[in-house]
Steps between C-alpha positions, in 0.01 A plus 500: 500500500803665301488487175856534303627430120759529285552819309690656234707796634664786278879521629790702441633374086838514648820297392660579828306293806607738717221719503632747821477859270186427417281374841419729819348495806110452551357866333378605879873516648672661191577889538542734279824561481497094497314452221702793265816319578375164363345681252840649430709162521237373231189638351347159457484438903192369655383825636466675162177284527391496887572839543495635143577900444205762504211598744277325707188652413349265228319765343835711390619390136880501632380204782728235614226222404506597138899529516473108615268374316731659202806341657366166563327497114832636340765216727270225362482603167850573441642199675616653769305244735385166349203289622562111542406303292285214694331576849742424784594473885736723557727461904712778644777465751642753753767501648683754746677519822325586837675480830819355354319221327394449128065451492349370204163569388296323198159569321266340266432808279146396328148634388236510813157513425404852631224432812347756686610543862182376649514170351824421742690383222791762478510636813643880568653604828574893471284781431540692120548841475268673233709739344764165372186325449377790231829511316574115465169465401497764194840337419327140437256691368674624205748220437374183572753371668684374835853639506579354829326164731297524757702358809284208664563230741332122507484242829758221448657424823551117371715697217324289250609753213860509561503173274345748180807770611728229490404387169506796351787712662749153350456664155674776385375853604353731185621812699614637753573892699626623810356798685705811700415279804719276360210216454520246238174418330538187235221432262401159355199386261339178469335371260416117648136510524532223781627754731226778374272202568641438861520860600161506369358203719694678799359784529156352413353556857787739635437935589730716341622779815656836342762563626603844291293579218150607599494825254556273198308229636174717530518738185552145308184403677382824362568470154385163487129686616550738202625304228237234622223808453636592147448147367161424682412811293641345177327192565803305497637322780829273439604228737731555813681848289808575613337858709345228735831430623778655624897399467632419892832344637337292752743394805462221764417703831668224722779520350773519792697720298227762438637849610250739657618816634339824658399848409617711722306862559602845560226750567429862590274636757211689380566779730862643704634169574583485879736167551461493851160470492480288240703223699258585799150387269743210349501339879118494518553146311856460467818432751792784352846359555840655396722251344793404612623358166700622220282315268138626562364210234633196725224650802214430346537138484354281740226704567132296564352833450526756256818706479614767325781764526448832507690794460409897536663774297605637917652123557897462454379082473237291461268365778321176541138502511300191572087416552454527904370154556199601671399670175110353381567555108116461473405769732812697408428488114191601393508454161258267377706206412586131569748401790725345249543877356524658816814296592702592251792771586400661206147567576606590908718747347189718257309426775643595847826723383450646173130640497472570852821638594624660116149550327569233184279257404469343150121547482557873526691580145553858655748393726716273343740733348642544874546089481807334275615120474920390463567139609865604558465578890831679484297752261258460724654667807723763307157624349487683864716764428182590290219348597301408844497157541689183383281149573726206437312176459541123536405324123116351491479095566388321221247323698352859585452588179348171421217534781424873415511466191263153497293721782400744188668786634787667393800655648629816521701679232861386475437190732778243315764576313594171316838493409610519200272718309408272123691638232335612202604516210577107443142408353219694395145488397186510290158497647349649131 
């Protein structure tokens, strides 16, 4: 069902294989002041291209889509990147420290043939906002190119591919940068076309989830539509072009050491925010507990039902809250959608807490300015001396995701955080 290939990627032309000055964070987490101090720590960094300087109106001569499509034209003429010279399989490896022990993470970073959603091919599981969707799309637009992979995830529990990662990790690495998280991300390419081949006869009958990505994933989509318009017109069509695929670091979903943590919310009424009877409307569905634990995270394991904790800007400490068991999510949730949705904490929370009780939803744009996303619960609850609410979560199940996302629905905004974020910066792109 997935189609993948070889490709030739334009990289950094750097002596030095430590390419840490000159990668960053995915373009969607990068602030500001963020991106002017990699910027200032070296011009060439990744952003100057994902988030290049000028406006985001398109029509405005001083636009940041002309200013990257400059860039990008300019590194690759001057040497500053240099494109490989044969089509290859390129693998990344993670690595950082979570709860005192060292994770590692690997990828296949390939071409996918670009499929539209309803073909169940490459599968998305969170909703796209259409103001990012606008401005990655005018970026591809104007330059052609994927600056950073699409994050997806294949079915292997047998972990037939770990033999390929094996293989390839046992040569030596072309590159390699560490981010402020302190997360090492090692690049290797591969040339063997037996393991292109392999990989290729893998993924054969396999879906490709998203797992971060969807933006870039469906402006690609986009541009293929409009480049595929402009030849039709020409009355030229070439075979398989590289704009009917997209670059992707595709990772093995049952991977054991696959890290998927929450988003936690904090949120502001839509009118003079009264805690106590905001904890009074909370009981209609949930049982409110105080803890009696210094470390609020440890009580929401073990829960069968959904948990959460919840904090007030008129609470000294955070409070338990968890589904009432005689709670009918069908009757309770009216929202036109699948059972497999309407379990997940993430949905119970838009649902039953933040539309009814704070006036948020994500199908009404107007009120998500009162709604913000941190999956640092400790920034989380100290967000009360400013804000309303504080929602701590549990992390989505992989095997949620799966069934929503194989349902045809999608989840709410923010549903998995999977951690950590793809660098960019390591590989990049043509889809001319």
């Amino acid at each position: 069902m997935a189609r993948v290939r070889p490709f030739r990627a334009w990289r950094y032309a750097s002596s030095d294989p430590d390419l840490s000055a000159l990668c960053a964070p995915p373009y969607d987490v990068v602030s500001e002041a963020e991106r002017a101090e990699l910027l200032a720590n070296d011009p060439r960094n990744i952003v100057a291209l994902e988030l290049p300087e000028g406006v985001l109106d398109p029509a405005d001569p001083l636009n940041r889509y002309s200013t990257g499509k400059a860039t990008w034209d300019a590194w690759r003429a001057t040497g500053v990147l240099r494109h490989d010279d044969m089509p290859m399989i390129y693998v990344l490896e993670q690595r950082f420290e979570l709860g005192g022990r060292t994770v590692r993470r690997r990828a296949f970073i390939t071409e996918v043939a670009l499929e539209p959603f309803d073909a169940g091919v490459v599968v998305p599981h969170e909703r796209t906002l259409p103001k990012a969707l606008g401005d990655r799309f005018e970026l591809i637009k104007a330059t052609g190119a994927n600056f950073s992979q699409v994050f997806g995830m294949y079915e292997d529990p047998g972990a037939v591919t770990n033999a390929l990662f094996d293989a390839v990790t046992a040569t030596e690495p072309a590159a390699h940068a560490c981010d402020t998280d302190g997360v090492a991300s090692t690049l290797w390419t591969c040339v063997d076309p037996a393991v292109a081949d392999r990989l290729r006869a893998f993924m054969a009958d396999k879906r490709i989830f998203i797992a971060d990505g969807h933006h870039r994933y469906t402006t690609a989509l986009a541009y293929r539509d409009l480049r595929r318009e402009a030849v039709r017109e020409e009355g030229q069509q070439p075979a398989d072009p590289p704009y009917d695929h997209v670059m992707m670091a595709l990772v093995n979903m049952d991977d054991p050491e696959l890290v998927v943590l929450p988003y936690h919310r904090v949120a502001d009424s839509a009118e003079s925010f009264d805690a106590e009877v905001f904890y009074e409307r909370l009981r209609e569905y949930f049982d409110v507990t105080e803890l009696a634990t210094r470390h609020p995270a440890s009580a929401l394991e073990g829960h069968g039902r959904t948990a959460f904790l919840v904090k007030t800007r008129a609470d000294d400490r955070p409070k338990l809250a968890v589904l009432r068991s005689d709670v009918d999510l069908n009757r309770a949730i009216t929202a036109d959608r699948g059972s497999a949705w309407k379990s997940l904490d993430v949905s119970i929370m838009q649902e039953l807490v933040l539309w009814p009780l704070l006036a948020v939803h994500p199908e009404r744009a107007e009120t998500l300015d009162r709604l913000s996303f941190t999956k640092d619960a400790h920034v989380a609850f100290a967000a009360t001396a400013e804000h309303d609410v504080a929602l701590v979560l549990r992390p989505t199940g992989l095997d949620q995701l799966r069934l929503v996302a194989l349902s045809g629905e999608m989840m709410p905004q923010k549903s998995t955080y999977f951690y950590p974020k793809l660098l960019s910066g390591l590989v990049m792109r043509s889809a001319e």
